[in-house]
Kinemage of the C-alpha trace (Angstrom):
@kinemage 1
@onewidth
@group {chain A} dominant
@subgroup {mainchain}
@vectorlist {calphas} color= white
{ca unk a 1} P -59.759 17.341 26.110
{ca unk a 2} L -62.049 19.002 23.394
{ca unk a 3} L -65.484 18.013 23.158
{ca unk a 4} L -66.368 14.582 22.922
{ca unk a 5} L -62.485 13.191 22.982
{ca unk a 6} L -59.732 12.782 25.339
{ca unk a 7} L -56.610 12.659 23.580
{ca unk a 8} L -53.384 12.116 24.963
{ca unk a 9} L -51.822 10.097 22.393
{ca unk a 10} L -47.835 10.478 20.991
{ca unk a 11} L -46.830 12.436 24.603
{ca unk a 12} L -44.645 9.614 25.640
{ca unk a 13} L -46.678 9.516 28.623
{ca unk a 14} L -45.653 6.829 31.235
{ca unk a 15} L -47.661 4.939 33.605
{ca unk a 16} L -46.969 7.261 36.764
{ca unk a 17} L -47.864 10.412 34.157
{ca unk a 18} L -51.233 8.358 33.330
{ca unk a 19} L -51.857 8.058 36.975
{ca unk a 20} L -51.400 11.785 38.189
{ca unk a 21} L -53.769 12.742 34.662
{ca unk a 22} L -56.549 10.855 36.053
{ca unk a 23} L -56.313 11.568 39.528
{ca unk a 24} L -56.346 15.636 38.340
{ca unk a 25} L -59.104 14.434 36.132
{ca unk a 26} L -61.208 12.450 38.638
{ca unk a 27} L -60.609 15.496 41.308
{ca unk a 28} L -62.001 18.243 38.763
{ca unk a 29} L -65.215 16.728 38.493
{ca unk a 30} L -67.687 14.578 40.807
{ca unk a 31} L -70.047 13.712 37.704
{ca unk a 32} L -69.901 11.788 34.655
{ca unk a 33} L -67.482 12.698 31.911
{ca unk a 34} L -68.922 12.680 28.216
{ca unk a 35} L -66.510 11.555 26.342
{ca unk a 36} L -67.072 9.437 23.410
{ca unk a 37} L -63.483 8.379 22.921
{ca unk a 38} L -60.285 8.404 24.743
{ca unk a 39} L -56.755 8.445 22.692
{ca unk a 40} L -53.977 7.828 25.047
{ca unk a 41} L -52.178 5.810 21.656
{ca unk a 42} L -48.808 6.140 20.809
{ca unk a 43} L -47.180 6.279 24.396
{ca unk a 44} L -45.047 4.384 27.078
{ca unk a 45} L -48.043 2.955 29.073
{ca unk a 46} L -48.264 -0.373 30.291
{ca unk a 47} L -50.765 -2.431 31.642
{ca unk a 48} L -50.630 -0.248 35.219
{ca unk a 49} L -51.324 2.719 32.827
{ca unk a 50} L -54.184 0.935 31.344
{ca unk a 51} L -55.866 0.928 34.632
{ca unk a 52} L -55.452 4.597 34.973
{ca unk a 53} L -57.254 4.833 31.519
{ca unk a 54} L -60.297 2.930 32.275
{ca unk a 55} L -60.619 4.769 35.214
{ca unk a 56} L -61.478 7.640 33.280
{ca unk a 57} L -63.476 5.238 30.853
{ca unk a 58} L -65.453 4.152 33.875
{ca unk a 59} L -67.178 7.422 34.128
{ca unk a 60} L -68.248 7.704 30.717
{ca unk a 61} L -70.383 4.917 31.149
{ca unk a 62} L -72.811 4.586 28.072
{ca unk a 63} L -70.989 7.633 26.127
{ca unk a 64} L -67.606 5.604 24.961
{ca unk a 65} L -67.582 4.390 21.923
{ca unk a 66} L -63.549 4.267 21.365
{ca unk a 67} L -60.809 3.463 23.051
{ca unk a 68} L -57.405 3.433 21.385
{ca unk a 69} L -54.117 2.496 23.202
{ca unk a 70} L -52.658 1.240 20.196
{ca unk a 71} L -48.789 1.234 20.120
{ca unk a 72} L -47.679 1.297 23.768
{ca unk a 73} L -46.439 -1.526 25.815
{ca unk a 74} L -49.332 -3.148 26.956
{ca unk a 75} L -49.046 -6.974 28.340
{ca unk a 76} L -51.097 -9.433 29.570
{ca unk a 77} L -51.520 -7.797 32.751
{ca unk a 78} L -54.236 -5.555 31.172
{ca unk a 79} L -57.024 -8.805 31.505
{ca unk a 80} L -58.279 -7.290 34.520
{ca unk a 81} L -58.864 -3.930 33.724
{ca unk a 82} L -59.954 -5.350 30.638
{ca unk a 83} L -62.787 -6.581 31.927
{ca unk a 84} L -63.692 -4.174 34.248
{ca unk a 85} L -63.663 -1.344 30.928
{ca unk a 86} L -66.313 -3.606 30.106
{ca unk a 87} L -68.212 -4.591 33.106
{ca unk a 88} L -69.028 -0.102 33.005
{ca unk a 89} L -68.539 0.722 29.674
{ca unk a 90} L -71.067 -1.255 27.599
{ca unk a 91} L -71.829 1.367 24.414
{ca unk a 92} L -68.091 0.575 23.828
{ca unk a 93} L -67.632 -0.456 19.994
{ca unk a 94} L -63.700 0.053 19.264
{ca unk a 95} L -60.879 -0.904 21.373
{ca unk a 96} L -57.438 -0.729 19.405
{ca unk a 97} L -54.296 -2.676 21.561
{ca unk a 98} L -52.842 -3.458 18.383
{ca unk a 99} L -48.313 -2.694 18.448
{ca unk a 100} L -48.856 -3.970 22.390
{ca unk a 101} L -47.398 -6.670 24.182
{ca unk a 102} L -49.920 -9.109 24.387
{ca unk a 103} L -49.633 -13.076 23.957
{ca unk a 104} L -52.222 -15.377 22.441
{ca unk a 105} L -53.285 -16.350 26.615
{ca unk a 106} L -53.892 -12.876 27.548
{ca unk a 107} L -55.928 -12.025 23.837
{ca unk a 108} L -57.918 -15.628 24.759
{ca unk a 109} L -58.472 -14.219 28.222
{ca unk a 110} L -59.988 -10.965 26.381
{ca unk a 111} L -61.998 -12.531 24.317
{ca unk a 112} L -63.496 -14.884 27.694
{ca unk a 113} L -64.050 -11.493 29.281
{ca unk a 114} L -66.488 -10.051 26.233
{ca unk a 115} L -68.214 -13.324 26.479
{ca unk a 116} L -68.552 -12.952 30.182
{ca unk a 117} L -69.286 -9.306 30.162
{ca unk a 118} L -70.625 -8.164 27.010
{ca unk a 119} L -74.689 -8.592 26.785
{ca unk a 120} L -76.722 -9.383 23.580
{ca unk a 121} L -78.119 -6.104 23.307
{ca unk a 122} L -74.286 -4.368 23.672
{ca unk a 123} L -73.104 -3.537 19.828
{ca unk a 124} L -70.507 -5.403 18.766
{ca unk a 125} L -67.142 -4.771 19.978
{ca unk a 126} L -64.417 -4.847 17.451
{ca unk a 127} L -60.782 -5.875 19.086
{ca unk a 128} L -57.953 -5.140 17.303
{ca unk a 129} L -55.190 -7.281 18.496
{ca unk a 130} L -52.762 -7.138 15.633
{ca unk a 131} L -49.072 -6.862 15.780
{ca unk a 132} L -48.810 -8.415 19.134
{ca unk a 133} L -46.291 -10.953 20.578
{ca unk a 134} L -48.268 -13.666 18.953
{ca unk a 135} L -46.915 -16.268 16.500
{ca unk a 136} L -48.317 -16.849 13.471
């Protein structure tokens, strides 16, 4: 970590890698972390590492502004944390799942869960969602 950013991307970090991060993470401080964006691109996580990930996200609260977990093997499983990354993190503007798993259901689901969670005075939240398991 170095300043405003967590990055962990291209470490070919697995979910049960993700998991022990964030638990160190989590354990090293009782406060809120200040991190404007979190990299964990570029690895071997799946939707179980996604949760790990917004974990971390969670306690940054209004300070995230990007997440990227672009290139990984995300699936529709990630709905749920999903939408609780945005039920706490609502100064989020960038959240890159493009190269993922995901199907046109699960990227509908994401979209119902910024309608749901997002309020008018969030900024806008731009979703990229290309190069997915969706046909054209």
């Amino acid at each position: 970590a170095s300043g405003h950013r967590l990055v962990r991307a291209k470490q070919r970090m697995q979910d049960g890698e993700a998991r022990e991060l964030v638990s160190k993470l989590l354990l090293e401080r009782d406060d809120w972390f200040q991190y404007q964006e979190v990299d964990f691109s570029q690895n071997e996580l799946t939707a179980e590492g996604m949760q790990s990930v917004v974990d971390v996200c969670k306690r940054c609260s209004g300070h995230l502004r990007v997440l990227k977990l672009f290139r990984n093997r995300i699936d529709d499983g990630c709905v749920p944390a999903f939408g609780d990354l945005l039920k706490h993190c609502y100064a989020l503007r960038e959240l890159h799942l493009s190269h993922n798993k995901l199907t046109e259901e699960g990227i509908r689901e994401m979209v119902a869960a910024c309608v749901r969670y997002r309020r008018r005075e969030d900024p806008p939240l731009w979703l990229r969602v290309e190069q997915n398991n969706v046909s054209d």
